[in-house]
C-alpha positions as CSV (number, residue, x, y, z in Angstrom):
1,X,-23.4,-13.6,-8.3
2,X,-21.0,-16.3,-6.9
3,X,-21.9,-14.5,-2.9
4,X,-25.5,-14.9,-4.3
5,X,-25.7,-18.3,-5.1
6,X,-23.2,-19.2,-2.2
7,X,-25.4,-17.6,0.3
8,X,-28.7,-18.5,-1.6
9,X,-29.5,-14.6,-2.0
10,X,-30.3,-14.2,-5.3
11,X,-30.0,-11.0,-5.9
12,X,-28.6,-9.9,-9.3
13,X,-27.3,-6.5,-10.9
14,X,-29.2,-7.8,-14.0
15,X,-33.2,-6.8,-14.4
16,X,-33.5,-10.4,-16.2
17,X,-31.1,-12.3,-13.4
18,X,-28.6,-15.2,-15.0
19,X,-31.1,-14.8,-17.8
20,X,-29.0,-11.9,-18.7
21,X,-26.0,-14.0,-19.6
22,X,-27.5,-15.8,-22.0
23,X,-25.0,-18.6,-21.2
24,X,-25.8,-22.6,-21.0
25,X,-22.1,-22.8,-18.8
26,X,-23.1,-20.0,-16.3
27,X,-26.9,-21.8,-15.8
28,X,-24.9,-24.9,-14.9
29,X,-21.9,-24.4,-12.9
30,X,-24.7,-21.7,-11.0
31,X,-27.4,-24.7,-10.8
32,X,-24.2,-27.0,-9.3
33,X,-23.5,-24.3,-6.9
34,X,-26.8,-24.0,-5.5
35,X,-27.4,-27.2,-5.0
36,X,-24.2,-27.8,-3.2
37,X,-25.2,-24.6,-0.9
38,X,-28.3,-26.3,0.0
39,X,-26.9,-29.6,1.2
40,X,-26.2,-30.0,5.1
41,X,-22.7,-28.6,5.8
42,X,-22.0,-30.5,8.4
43,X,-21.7,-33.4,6.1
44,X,-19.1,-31.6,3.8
45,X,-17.3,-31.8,7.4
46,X,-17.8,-35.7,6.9
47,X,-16.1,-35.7,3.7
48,X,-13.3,-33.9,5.1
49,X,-13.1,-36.6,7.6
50,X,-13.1,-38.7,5.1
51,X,-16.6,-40.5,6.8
52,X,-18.3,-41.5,2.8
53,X,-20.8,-43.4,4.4
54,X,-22.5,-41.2,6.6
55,X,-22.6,-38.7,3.4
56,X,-23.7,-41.6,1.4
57,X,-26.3,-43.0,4.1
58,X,-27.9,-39.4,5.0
59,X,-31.7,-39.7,4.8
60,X,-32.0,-35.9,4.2
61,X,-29.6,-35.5,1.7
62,X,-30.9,-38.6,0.1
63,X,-34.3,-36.6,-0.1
64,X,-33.1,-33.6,-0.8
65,X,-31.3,-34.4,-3.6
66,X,-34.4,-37.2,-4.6
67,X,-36.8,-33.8,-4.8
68,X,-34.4,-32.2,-7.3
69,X,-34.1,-35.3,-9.3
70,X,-37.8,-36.1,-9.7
71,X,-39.4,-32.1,-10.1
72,X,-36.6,-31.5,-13.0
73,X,-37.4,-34.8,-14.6
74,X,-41.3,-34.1,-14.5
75,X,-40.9,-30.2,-15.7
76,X,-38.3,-31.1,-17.8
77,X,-41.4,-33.8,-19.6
78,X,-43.9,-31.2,-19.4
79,X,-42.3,-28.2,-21.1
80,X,-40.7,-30.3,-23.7
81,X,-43.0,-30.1,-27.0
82,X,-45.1,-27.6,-25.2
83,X,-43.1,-24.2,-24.3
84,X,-39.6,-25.6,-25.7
85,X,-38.5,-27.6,-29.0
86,X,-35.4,-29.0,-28.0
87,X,-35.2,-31.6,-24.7
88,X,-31.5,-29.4,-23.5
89,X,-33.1,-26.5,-23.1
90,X,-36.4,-27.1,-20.8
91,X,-34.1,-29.6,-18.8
92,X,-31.3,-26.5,-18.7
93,X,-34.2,-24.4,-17.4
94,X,-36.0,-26.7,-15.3
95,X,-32.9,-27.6,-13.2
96,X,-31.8,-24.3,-12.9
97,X,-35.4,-22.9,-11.6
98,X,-36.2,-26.1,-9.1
99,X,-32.3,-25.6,-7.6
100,X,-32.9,-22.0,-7.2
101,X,-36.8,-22.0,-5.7
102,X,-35.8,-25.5,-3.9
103,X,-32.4,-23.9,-2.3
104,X,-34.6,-20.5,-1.8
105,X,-31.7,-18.6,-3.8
106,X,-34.5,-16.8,-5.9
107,X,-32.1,-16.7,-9.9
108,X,-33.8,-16.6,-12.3
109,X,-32.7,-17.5,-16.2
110,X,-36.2,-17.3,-18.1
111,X,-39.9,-15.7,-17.3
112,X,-41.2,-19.2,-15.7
113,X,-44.6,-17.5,-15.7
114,X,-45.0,-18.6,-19.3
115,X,-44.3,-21.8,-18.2
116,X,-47.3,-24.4,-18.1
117,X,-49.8,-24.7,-15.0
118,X,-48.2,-27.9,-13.9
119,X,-44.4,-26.7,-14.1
120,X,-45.9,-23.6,-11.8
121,X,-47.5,-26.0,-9.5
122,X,-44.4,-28.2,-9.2
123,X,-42.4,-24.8,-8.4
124,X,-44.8,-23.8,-6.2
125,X,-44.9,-26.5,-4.1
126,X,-40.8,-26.6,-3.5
127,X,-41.7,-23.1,-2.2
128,X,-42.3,-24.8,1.0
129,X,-39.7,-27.3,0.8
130,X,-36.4,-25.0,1.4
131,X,-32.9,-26.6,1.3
132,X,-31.3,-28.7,4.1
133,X,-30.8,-27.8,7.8
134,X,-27.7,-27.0,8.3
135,X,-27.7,-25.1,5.2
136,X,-27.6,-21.3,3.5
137,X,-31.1,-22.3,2.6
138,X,-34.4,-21.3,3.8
139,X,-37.8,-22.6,3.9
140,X,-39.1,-25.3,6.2
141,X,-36.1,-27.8,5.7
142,X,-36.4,-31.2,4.3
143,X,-35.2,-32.6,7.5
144,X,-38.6,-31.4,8.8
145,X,-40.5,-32.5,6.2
146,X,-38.6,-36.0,6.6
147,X,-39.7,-36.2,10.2
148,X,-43.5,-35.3,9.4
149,X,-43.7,-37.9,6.9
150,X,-42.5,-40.6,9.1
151,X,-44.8,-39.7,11.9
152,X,-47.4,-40.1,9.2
153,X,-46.4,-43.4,8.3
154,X,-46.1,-44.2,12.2
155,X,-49.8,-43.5,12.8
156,X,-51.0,-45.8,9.9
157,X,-49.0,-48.3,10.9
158,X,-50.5,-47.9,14.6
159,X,-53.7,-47.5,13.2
160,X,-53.1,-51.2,11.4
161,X,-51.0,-52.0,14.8
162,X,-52.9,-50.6,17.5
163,X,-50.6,-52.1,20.3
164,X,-47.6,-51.5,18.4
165,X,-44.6,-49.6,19.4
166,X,-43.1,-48.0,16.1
167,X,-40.0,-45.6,17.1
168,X,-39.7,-42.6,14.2
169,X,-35.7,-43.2,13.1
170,X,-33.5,-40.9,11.7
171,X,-30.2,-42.2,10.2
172,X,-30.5,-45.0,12.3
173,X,-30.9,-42.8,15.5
174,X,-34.3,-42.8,17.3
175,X,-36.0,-39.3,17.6
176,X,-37.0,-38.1,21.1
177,X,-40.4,-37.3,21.1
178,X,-39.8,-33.3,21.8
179,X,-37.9,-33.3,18.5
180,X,-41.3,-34.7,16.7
181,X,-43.2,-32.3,18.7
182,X,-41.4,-29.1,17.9
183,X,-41.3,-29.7,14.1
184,X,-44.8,-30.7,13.9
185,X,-45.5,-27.3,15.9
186,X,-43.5,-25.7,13.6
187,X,-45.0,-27.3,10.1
188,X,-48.5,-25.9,12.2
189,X,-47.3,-22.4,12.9
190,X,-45.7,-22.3,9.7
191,X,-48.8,-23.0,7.8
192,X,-51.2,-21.1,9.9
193,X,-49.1,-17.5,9.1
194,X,-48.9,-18.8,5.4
195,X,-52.9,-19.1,5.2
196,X,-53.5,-16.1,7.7
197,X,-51.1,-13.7,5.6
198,X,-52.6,-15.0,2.2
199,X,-55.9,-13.6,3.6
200,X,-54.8,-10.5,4.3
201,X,-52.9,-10.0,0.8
202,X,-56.2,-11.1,-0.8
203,X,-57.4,-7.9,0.1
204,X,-55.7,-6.4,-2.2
205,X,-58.3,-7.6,-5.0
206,X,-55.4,-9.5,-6.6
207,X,-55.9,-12.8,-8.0
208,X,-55.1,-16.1,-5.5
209,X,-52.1,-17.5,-7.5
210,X,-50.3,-13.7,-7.0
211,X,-51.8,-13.8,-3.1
212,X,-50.7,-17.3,-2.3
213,X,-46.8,-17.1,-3.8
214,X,-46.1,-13.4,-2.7
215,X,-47.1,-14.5,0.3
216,X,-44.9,-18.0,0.4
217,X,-41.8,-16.7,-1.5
218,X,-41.7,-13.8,1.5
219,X,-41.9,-16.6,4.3
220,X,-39.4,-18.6,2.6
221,X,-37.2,-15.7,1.8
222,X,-36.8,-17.2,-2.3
223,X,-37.7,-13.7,-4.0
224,X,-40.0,-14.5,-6.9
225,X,-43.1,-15.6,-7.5
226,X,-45.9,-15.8,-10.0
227,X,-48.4,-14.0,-11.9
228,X,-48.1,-10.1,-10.9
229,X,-44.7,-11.3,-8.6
230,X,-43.1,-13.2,-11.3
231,X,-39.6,-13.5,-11.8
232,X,-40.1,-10.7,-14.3
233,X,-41.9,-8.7,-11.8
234,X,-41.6,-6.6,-8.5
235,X,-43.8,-5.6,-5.4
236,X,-43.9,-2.0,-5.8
237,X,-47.7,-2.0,-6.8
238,X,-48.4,-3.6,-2.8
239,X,-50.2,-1.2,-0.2
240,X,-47.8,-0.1,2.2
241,X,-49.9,-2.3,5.2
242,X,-48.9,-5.1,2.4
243,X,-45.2,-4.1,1.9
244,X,-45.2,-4.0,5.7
245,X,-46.5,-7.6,6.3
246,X,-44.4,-8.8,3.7
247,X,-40.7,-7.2,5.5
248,X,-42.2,-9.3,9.0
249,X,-42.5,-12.3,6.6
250,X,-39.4,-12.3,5.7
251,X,-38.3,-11.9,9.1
252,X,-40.4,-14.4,10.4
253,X,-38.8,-16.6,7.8
């Protein structure tokens, strides 16, 4: 379990994952762990180095670790009163599952399934996400998704500022513009086999939610996903066409 969380694999000798344990210490110190495997590793180099500020000043990890903050705060809120009594155990489970979808390790500690449509959606949604570059993670990186949203706030600001000249900054550094290029034609490519694939799985006849995450928990390489691939689930009901679309996935991912 330690190589799994390490090396964001996820894969248990358990049917029920960390569930299984039944033990608040394991969720944590395995939550901790995963979270730490998805940070940039170069940076742990920093702190070797003893360089604090570039660690403390790192826009990615910054972001990273703001996207963990914030989705266990709002599932933590939305399950609380609604699937669990007590406010320790939806934030126990709520950290747990957005370290391990976030970091694409893929653990599991309860059937999330059961969990409200919003908590899903905020889970889903960190499906495309994926931990730091650098990292043990998968996914499309935050790093990436740092870049595309300050290209985004580059073109409004030219669209208010026609004549401006707005460089896109990371850490202080200016990006080249073949930097912003390739990950904007990666975020493309990444998306276009995400819908593509979805289509074909919809043949199937199963329902879009089942579709949709099989399909982005494969690209990502995270393991589960919802409905008929829930954490409490498996693929073995997929057409072999399916199961074979799903190994390239994986590999594409």
């Amino acid at each position: 379990h330690t190589f799994g969380t390490v090396g964001t694999g996820g894969f248990s000798s358990r049917n029920s994952s960390i569930g299984a344990f039944s033990s608040s210490y394991i969720v944590y110190i395995i939550s901790i762990f995963m979270i730490v495997s998805g940070v940039n590793f170069p940076l742990y180099f920093e702190l070797y180095k003893g360089r604090w500020k570039n660690v403390i000043k790192n826009s990615e990890l910054k972001l990273y670790l703001s996207i963990i903050g914030i989705s266990t705060l709002l599932i933590t809120l939305n399950l609380y009163g609604k699937v669990y009594n007590s406010i320790f155990e939806p934030f126990k489970h709520a950290l747990f599952q957005v370290s391990s979808i976030i970091t694409t390790t893929g653990y599991s500690t309860t059937d999330f399934n059961k969990w409200t449509e919003f908590s899903k959606g905020v889970l889903f949604l960190l499906m495309f996400v994926g931990g730091s570059a650098g990292s043990t993670g998968g996914g499309i990186k935050v790093v990436r998704l740092l870049i595309m949203g300050k290209l985004v706030k580059r073109e409004i600001s030219k669209l208010l500022h026609p004549r401006a000249l707005v460089p896109i900054k990371l850490n202080g550094k200016i990006i080249s513009s073949d930097v912003v290029v390739s990950v904007t034609s990666f975020f493309f490519l990444y998306m276009v086999i995400f819908a593509l694939s979805t289509l074909l799985i919809s043949l199937e006849g199963i329902d879009f939610l089942s579709s949709t995450s099989a399909v982005a928990t494969t690209l990502g390489n995270i393991g589960p996903g919802f409905q008929m691939v829930g954490p409490t689930q498996h693929f073995s009901f997929f057409s072999q066409p399916s199961k074979i679309l799903f190994s390239l996935l994986m590999l594409f991912g």
